[in-house]
Residue frames as a rotation matrix with the C-alpha (Angstrom) as fourth column:
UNK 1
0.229 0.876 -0.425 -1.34
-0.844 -0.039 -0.535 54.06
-0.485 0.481 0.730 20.19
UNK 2
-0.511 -0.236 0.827 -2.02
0.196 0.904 0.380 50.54
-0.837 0.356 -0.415 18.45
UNK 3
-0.013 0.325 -0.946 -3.08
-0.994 -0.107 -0.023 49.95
-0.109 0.940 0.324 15.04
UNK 4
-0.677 -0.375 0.633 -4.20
-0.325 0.924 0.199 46.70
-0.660 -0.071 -0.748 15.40
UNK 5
-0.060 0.200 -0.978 -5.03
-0.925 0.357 0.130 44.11
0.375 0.913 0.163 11.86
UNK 6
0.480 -0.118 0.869 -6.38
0.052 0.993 0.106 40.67
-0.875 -0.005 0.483 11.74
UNK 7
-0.715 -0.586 -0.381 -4.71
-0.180 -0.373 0.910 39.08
-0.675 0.720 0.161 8.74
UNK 8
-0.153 0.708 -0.690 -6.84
-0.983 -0.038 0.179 38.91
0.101 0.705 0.702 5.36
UNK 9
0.419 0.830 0.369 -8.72
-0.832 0.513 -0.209 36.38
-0.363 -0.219 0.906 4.50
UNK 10
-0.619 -0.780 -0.094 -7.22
-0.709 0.503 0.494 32.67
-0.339 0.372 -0.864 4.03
UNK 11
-0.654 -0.018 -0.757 -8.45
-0.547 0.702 0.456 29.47
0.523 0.712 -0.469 2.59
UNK 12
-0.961 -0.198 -0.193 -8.90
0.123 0.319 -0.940 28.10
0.248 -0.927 -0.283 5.85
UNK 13
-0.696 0.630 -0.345 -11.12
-0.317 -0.700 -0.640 31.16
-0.645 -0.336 0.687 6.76
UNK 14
-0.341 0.643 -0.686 -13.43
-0.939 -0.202 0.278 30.47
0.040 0.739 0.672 3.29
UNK 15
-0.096 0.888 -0.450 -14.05
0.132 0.460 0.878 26.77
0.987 0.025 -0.162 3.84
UNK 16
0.573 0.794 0.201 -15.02
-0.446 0.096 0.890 27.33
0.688 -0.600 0.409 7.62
UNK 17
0.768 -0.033 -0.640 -12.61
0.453 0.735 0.505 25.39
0.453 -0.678 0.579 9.63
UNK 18
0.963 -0.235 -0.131 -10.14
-0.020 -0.546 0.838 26.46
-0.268 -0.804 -0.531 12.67
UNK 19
0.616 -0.774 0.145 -6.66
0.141 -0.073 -0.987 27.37
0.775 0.629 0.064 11.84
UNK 20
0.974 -0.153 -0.169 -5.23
0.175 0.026 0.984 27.93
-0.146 -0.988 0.052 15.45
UNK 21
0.445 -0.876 0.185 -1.90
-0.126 0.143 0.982 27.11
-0.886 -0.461 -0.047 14.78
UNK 22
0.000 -0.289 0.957 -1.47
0.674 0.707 0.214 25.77
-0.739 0.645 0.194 11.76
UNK 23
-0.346 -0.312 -0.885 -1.42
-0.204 -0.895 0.396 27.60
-0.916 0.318 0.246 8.91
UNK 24
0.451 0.627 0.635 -3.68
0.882 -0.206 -0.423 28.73
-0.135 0.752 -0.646 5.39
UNK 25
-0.369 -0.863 -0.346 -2.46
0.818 -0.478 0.320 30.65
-0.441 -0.165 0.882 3.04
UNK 26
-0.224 0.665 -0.713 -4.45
-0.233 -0.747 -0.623 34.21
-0.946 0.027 0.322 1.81
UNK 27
0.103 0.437 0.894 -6.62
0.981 0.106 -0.165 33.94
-0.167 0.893 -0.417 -1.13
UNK 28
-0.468 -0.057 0.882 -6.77
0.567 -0.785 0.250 36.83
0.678 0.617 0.400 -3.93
UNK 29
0.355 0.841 0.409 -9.24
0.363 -0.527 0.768 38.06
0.861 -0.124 -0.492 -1.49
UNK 30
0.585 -0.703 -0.405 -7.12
0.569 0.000 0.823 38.07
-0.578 -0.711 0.400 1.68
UNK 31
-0.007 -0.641 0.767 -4.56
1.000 0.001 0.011 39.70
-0.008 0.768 0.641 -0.50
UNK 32
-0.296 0.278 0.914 -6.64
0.393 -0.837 0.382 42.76
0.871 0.472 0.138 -1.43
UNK 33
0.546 0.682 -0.486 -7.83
0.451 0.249 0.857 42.85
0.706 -0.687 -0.172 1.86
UNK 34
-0.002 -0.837 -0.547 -4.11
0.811 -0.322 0.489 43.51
-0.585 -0.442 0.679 3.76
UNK 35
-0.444 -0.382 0.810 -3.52
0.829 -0.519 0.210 45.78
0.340 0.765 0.547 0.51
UNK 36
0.027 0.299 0.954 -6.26
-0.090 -0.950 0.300 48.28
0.996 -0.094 0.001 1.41
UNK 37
0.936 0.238 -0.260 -5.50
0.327 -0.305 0.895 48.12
0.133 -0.922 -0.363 4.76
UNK 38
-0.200 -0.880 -0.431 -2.11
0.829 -0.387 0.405 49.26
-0.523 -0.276 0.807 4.56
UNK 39
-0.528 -0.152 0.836 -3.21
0.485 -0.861 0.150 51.84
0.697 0.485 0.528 2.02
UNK 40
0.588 0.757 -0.284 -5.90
0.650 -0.233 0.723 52.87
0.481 -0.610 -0.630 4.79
UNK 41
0.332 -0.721 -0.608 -2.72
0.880 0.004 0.476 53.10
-0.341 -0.693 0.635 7.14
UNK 42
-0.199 -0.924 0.328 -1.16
0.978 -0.165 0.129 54.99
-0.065 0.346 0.936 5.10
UNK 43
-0.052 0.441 0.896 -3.50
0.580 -0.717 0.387 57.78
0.813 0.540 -0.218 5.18
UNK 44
0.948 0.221 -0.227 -3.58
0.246 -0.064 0.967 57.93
0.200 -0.973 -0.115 9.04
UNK 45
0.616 -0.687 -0.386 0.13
0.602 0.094 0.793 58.08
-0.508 -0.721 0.471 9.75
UNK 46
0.764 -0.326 -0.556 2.69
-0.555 -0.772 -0.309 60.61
-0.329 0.545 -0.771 8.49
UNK 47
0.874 -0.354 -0.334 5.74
0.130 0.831 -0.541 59.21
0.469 0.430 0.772 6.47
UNK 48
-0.344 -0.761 0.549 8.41
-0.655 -0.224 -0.721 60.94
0.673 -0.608 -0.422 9.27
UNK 49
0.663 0.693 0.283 6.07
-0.654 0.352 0.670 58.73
0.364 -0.629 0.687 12.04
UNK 50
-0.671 -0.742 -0.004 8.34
-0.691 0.626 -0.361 56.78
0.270 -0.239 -0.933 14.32
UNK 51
0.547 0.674 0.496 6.34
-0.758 0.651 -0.048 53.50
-0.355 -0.350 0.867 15.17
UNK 52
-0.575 -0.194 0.795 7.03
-0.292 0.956 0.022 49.45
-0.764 -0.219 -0.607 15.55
UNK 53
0.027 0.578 -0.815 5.44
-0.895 0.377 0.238 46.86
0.444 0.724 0.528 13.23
UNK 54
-0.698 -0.314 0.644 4.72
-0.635 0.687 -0.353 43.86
-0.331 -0.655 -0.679 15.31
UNK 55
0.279 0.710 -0.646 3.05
-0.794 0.549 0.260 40.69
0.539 0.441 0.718 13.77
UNK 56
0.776 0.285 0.564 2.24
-0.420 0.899 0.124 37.33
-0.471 -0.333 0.817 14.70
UNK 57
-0.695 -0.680 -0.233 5.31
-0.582 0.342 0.738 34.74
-0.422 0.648 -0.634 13.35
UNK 58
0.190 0.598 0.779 2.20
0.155 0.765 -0.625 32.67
-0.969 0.240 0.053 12.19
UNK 59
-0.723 -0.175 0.668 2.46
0.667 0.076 0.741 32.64
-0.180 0.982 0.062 7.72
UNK 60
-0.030 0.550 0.834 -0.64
0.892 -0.362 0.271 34.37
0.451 0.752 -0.480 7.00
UNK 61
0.742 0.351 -0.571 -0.01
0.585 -0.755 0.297 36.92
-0.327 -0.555 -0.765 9.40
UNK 62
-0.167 -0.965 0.203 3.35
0.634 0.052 0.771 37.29
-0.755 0.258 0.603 8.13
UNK 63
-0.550 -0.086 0.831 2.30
0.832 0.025 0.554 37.55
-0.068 0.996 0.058 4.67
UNK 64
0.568 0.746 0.349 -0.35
0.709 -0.658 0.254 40.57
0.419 0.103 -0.902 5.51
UNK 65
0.611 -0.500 -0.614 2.32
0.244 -0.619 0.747 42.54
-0.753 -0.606 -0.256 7.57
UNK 66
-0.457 -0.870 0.185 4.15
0.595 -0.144 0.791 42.29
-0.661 0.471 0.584 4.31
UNK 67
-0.227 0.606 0.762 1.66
0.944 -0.056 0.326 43.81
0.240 0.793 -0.560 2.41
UNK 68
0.783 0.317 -0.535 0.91
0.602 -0.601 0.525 46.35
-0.155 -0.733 -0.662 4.94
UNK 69
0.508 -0.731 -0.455 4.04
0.384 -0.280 0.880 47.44
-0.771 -0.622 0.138 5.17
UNK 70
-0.426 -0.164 0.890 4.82
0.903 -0.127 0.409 47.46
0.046 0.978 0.202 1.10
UNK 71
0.207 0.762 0.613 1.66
0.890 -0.407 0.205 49.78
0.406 0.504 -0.763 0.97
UNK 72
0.974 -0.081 -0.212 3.01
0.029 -0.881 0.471 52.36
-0.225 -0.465 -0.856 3.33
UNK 73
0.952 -0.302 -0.042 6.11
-0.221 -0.590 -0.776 52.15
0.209 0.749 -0.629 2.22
UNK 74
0.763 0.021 0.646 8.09
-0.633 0.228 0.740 50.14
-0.132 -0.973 0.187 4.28
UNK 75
-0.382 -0.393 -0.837 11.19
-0.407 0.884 -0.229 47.10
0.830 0.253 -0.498 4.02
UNK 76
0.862 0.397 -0.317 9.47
-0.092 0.735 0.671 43.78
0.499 -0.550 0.670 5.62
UNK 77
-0.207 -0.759 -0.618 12.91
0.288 0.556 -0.779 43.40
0.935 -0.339 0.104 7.21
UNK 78
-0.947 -0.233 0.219 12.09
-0.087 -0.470 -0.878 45.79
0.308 -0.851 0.425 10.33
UNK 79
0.441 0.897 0.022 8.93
-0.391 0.170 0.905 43.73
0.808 -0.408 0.426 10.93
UNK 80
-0.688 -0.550 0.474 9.39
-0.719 0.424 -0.551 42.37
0.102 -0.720 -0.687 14.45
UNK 81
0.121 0.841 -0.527 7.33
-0.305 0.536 0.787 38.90
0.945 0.065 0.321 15.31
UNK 82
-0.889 -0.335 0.313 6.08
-0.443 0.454 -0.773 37.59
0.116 -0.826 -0.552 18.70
UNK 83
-0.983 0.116 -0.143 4.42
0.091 0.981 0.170 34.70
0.160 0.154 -0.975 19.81
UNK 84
-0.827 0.556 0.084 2.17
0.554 0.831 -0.044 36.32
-0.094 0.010 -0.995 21.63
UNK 85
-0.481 0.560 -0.674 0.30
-0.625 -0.759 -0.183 37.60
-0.614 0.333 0.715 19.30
UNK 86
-0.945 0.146 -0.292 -0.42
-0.097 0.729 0.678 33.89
0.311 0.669 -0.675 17.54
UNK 87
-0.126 0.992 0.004 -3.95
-0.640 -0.084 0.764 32.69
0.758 0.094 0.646 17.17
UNK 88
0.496 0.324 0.806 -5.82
-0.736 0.650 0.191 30.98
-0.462 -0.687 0.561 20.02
UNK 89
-0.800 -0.600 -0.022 -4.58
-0.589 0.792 -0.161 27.23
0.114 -0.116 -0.987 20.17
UNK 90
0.046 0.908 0.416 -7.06
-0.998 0.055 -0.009 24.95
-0.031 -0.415 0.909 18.95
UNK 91
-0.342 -0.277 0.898 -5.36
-0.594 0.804 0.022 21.45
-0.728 -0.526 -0.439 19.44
UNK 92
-0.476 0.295 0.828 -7.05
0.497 0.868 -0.023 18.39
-0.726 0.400 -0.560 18.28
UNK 93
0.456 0.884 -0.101 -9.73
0.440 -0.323 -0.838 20.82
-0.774 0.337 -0.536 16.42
UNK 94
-0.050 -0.086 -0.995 -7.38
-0.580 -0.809 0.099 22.79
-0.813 0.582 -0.010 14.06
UNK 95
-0.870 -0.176 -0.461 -8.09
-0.493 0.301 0.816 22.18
-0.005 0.937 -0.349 10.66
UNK 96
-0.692 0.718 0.075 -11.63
0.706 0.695 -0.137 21.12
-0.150 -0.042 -0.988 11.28
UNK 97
-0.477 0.795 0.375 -15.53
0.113 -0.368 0.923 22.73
0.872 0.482 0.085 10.72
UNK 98
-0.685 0.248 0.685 -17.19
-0.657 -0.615 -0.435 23.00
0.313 -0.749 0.584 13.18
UNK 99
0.791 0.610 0.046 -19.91
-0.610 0.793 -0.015 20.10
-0.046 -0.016 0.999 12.30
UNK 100
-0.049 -0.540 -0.840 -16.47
-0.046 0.841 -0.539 17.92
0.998 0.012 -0.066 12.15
UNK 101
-0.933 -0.281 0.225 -15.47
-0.277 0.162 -0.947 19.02
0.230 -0.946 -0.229 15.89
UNK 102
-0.310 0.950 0.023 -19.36
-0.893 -0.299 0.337 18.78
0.327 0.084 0.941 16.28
UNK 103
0.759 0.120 -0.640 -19.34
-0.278 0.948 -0.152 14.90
0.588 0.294 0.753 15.09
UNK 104
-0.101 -0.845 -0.525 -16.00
0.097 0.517 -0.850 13.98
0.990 -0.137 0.030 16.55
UNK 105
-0.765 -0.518 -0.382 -16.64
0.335 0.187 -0.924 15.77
0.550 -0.834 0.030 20.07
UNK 106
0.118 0.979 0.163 -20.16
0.634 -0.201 0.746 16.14
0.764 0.015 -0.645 21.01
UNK 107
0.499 0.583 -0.641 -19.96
0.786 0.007 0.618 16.50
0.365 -0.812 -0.455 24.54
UNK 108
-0.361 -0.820 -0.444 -16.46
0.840 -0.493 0.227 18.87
-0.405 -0.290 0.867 24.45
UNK 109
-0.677 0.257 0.690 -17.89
0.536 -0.470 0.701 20.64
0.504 0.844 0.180 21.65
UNK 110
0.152 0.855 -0.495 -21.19
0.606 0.315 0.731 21.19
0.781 -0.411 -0.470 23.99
UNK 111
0.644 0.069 -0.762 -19.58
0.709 -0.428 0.561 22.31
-0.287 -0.901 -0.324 26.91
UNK 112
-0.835 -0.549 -0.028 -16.40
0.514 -0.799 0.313 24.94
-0.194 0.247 0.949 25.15
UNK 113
-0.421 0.809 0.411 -20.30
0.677 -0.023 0.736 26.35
0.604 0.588 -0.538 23.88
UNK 114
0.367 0.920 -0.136 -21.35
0.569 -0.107 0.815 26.91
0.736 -0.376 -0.563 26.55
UNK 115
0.869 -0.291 -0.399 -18.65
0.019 -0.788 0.616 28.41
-0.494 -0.543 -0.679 28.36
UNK 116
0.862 -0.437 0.256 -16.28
0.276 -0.018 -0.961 29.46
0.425 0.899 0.105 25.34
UNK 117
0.759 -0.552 0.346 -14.17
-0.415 -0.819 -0.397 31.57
0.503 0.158 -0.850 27.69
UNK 118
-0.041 -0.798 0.601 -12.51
-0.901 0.290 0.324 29.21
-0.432 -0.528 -0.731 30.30
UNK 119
0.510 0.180 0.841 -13.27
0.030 0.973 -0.227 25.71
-0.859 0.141 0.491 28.02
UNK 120
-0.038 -0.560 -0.828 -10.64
-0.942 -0.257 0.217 25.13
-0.334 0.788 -0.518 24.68
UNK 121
0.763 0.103 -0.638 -10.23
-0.382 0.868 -0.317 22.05
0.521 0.486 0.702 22.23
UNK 122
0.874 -0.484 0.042 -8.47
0.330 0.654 0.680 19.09
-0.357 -0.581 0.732 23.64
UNK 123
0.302 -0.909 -0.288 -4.65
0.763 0.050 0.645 20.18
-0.572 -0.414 0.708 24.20
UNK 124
-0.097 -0.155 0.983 -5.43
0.669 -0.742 -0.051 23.58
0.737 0.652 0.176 22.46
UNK 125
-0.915 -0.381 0.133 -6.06
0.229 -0.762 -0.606 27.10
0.333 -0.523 0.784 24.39
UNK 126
0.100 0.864 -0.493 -8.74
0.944 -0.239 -0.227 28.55
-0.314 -0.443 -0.840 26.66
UNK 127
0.448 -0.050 0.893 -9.73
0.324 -0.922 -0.214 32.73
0.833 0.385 -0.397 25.89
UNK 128
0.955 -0.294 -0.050 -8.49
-0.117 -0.524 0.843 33.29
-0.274 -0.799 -0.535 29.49
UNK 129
0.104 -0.984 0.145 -4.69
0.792 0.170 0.586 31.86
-0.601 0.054 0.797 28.49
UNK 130
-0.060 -0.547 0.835 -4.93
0.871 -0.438 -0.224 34.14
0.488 0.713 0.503 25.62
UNK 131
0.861 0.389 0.328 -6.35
0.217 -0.864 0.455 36.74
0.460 -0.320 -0.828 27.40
UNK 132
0.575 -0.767 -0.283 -2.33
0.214 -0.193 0.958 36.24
-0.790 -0.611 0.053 29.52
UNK 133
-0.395 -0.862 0.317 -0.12
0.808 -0.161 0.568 36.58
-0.438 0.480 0.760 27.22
UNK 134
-0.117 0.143 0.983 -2.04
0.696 -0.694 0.184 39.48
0.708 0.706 -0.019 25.19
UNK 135
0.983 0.178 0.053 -2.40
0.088 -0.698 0.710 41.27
0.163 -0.693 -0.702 28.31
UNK 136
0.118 -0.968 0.223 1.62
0.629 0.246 0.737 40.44
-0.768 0.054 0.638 28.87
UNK 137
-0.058 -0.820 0.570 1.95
0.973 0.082 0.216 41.93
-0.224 0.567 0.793 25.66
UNK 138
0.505 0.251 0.826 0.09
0.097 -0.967 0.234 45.39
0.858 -0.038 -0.513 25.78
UNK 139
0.859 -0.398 -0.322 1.86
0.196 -0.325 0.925 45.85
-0.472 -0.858 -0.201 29.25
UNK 140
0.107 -0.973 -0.203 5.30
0.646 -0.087 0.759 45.93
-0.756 -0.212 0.619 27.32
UNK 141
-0.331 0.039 0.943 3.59
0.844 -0.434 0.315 48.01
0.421 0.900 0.111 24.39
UNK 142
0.742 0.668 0.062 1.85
0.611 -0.710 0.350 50.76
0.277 -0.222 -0.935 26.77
UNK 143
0.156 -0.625 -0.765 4.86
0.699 -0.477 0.532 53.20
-0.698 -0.617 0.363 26.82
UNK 144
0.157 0.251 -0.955 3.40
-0.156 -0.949 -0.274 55.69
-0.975 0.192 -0.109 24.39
UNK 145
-0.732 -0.600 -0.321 4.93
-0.146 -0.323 0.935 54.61
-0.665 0.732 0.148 21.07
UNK 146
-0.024 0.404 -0.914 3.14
-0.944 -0.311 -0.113 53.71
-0.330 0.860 0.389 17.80
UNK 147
-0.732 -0.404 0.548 2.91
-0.316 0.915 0.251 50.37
-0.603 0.010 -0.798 17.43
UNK 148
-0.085 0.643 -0.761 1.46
-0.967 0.132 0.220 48.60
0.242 0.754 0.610 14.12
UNK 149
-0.683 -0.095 0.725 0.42
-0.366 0.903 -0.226 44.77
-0.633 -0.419 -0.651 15.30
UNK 150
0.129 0.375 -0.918 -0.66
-0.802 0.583 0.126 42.08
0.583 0.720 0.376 12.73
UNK 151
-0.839 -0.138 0.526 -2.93
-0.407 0.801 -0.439 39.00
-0.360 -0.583 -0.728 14.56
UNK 152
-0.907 0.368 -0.204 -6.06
0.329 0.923 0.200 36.78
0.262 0.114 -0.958 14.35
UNK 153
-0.284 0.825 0.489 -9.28
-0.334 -0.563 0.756 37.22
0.899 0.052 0.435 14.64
UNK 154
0.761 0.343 -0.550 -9.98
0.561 0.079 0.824 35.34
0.327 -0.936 -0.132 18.14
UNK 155
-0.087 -0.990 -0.107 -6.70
0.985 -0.069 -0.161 36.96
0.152 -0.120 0.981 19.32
UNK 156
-0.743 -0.210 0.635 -7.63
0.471 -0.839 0.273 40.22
0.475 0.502 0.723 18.19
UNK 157
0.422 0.905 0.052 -11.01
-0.017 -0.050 0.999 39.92
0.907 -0.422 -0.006 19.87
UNK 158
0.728 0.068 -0.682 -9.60
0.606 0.400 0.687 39.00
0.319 -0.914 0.250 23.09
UNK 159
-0.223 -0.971 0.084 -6.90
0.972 -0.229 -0.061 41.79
0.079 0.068 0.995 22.82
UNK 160
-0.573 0.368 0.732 -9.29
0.131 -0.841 0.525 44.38
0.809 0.397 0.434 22.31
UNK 161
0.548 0.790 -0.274 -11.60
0.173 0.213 0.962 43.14
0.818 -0.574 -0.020 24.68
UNK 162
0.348 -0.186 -0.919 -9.03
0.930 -0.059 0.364 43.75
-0.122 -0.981 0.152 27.83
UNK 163
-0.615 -0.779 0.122 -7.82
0.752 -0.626 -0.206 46.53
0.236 -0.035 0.971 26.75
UNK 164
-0.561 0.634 0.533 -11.09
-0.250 -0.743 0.621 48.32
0.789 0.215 0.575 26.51
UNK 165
-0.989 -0.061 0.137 -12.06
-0.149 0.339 -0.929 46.38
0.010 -0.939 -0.344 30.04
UNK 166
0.040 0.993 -0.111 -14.80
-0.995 0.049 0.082 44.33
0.087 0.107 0.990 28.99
UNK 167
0.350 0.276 0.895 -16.51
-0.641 0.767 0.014 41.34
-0.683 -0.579 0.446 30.08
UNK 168
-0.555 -0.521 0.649 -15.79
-0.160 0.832 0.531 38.00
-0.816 0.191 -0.545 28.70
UNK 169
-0.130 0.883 0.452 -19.19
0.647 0.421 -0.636 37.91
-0.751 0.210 -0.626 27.43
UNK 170
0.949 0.259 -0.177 -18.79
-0.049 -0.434 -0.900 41.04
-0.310 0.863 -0.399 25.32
UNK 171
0.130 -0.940 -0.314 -15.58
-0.477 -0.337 0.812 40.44
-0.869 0.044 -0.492 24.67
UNK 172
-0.488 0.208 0.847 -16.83
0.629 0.757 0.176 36.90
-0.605 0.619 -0.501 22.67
UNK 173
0.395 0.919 0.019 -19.48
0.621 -0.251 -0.743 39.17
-0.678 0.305 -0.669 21.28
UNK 174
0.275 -0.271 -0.922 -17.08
-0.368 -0.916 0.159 41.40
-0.888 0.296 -0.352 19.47
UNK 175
0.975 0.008 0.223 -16.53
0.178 0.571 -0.802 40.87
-0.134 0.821 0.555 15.37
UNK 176
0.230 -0.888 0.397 -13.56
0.301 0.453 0.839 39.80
-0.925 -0.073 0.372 13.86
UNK 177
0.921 0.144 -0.362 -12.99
-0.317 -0.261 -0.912 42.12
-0.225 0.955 -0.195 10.38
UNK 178
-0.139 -0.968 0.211 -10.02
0.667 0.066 0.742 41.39
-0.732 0.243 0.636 8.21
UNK 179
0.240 0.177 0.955 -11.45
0.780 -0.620 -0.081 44.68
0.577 0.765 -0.286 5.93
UNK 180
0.602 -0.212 0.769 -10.46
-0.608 -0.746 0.271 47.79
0.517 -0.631 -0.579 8.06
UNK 181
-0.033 -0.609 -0.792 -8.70
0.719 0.536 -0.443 47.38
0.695 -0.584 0.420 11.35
UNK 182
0.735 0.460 -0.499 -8.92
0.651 -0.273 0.708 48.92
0.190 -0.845 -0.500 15.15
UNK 183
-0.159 -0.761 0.629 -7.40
-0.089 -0.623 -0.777 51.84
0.983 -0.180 0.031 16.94
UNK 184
0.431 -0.098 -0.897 -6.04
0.781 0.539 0.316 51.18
0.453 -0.836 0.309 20.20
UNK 185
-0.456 -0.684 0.570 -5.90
0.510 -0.725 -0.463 54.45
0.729 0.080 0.680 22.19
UNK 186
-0.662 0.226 0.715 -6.42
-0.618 -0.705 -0.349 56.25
0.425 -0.673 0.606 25.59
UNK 187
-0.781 0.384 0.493 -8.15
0.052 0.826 -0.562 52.79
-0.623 -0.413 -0.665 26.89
UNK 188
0.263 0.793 -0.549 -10.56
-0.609 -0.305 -0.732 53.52
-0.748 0.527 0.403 23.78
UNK 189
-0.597 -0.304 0.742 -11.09
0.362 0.724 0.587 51.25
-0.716 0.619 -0.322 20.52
UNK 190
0.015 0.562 -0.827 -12.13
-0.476 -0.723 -0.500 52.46
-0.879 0.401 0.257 17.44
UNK 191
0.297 0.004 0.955 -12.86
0.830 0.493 -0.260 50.65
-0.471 0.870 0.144 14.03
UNK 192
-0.219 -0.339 -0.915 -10.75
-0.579 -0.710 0.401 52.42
-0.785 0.618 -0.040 10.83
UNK 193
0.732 0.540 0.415 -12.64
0.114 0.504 -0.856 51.45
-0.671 0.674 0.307 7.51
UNK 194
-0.267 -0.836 -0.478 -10.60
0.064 -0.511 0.857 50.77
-0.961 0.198 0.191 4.70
């Protein structure tokens, strides 16, 4: 079983522009956000419960796995991080708006639109690359344990989406909370409000 979190909500996220790589750090909101999702956790899992914590090494993912983990009771030391669980790769575009990449790259802009899943920002990522490595990484998670996993919201989407074998098209179509967070179980997904 997974317990997969995006992380709360950053700066980044509030004015609109791509964070891919790079890194924004949680606002008060984002904060509270990780907070009641680890208390959430905490209601779901017993405190004997053998299980992983696995987060992105990105900062704000970091910083919500710590929170998470505080709230259930945890030391951040026996978080474990891997790459790939980082956020899509959006190259030239991170740290832009959308109307920037808009202005700056009509015609790229235009066509990643139009097919989102195999088009990415210049020297950034395509959903099918992520779609390898997050498929890579549920193959080395699918041996029964517990396994808490702090990522991203395209990430998370595109993680969910193969596990639950769905098209590309609904896979794009799926939302991206950083309030609650998903259960990953028996090839089922399930939203857990917090």
């Amino acid at each position: 079983m997974i317990y997969l979190f995006r992380h709360g909500e950053t700066c980044w996220n509030r004015e609109g522009r791509k964070q891919g790589w790079q890194n924004s750090d949680l606002t008060e909101k984002g904060i509270g956000q990780a907070t009641a999702n680890g208390i959430a956790l905490s209601r779901l899992i017993e405190p004997a419960t053998a299980f992983r914590v696995v987060s992105s090494p990105q900062g704000r993912c970091r910083q919500t796995a710590s929170l998470i983990v505080a709230s259930i009771g945890l030391d951040e030391a026996g978080i474990e991080y891997d790459d790939r669980l980082k956020e899509i790769g959006y190259g030239q575009w991170e740290g832009l708006t959308e109307s920037e990449i808009a202005k700056r790259d009509p015609e790229l802009w235009d066509r990643r639109n139009l097919d989102r899943w195999s088009h990415g920002a210049p020297d950034g990522e395509t959903f099918s690359m992520v779609q390898n490595r997050v498929s890579d990484w549920l193959e080395d998670n699918s041996d029964g344990r517990i396994v808490i996993a702090v990522s991203h919201g395209t990430t998370g989407r595109i993680l969910r989406g193969f596990y639950a074998d769905l098209t590309p098209e609904e896979t794009i179509a799926l939302p991206e909370p950083q309030l609650g967070f998903f259960r990953l179980n028996d090839g089922e997904v399930s939203f857990v409000s917090a």
